[in-house]
N, C-alpha and C positions, 0 to 999 in steps of 0.2 A: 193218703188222706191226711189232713191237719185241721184240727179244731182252732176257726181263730176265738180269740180272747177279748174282740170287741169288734164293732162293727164298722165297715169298711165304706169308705162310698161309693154308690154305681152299684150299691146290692140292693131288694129288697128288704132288709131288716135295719137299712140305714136310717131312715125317716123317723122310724118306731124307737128305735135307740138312743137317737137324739134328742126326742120329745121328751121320752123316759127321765132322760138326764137331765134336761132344761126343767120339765115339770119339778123333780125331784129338788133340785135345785133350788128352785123359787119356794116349793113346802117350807124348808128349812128354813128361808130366812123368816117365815112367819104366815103366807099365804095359806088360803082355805081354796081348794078347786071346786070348783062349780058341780053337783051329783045331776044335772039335766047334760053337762056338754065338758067337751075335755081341754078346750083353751079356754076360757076365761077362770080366772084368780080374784081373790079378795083378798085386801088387808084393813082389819077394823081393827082401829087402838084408841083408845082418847079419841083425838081430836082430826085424827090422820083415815083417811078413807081412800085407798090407792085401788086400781082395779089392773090387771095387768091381761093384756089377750094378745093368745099365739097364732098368728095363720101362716101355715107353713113353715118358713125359716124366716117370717118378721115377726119382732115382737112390738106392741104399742102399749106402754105405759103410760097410766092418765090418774091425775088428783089434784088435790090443791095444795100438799103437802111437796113445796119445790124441793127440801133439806129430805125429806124421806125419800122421796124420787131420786136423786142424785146419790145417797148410799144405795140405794137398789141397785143401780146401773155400777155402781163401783164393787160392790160385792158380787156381780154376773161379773164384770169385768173380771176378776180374779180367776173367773173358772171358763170363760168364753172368751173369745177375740169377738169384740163388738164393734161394728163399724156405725159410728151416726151421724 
């Protein structure tokens, strides 16, 4: 028997592992997750209104703020391989 130390893909606990970390992820840089559903993200600041929503393994990032959009993606980039 061996206990793994992160989740694998092609398991059941991969999907939930990866949201875990994606979710967790976007917290940190500033977002608020939604308490009715568990993809959609907020970010209020000033002048900046960004909403972020996960289905599945796509993400869709939307606002009017193009220079905070473009750090978002660059800070996920750091920690994800993003293909757009």
């Amino acid at each position: 028997m061996c206990k793994l130390n992160k989740a694998l893909y092609r398991i059941k606990q991969a999907p939930q592992a990866w949201f875990k970390r994606l979710s967790q992820s976007i917290i940190n840089i500033g977002f608020i997750g939604s308490q009715e559903d568990h993809s959609p993200f907020t970010y209020k600041h000033g002048g900046a209104l960004i909403y972020i929503l996960i289905y599945v393994n796509d993400i869709l990032i939307m606002g009017y703020n193009d220079f905070f959009i473009s750090f978002i993606v660059a800070k996920l980039h750091v920690e994800f391989a993003l293909g757009y």
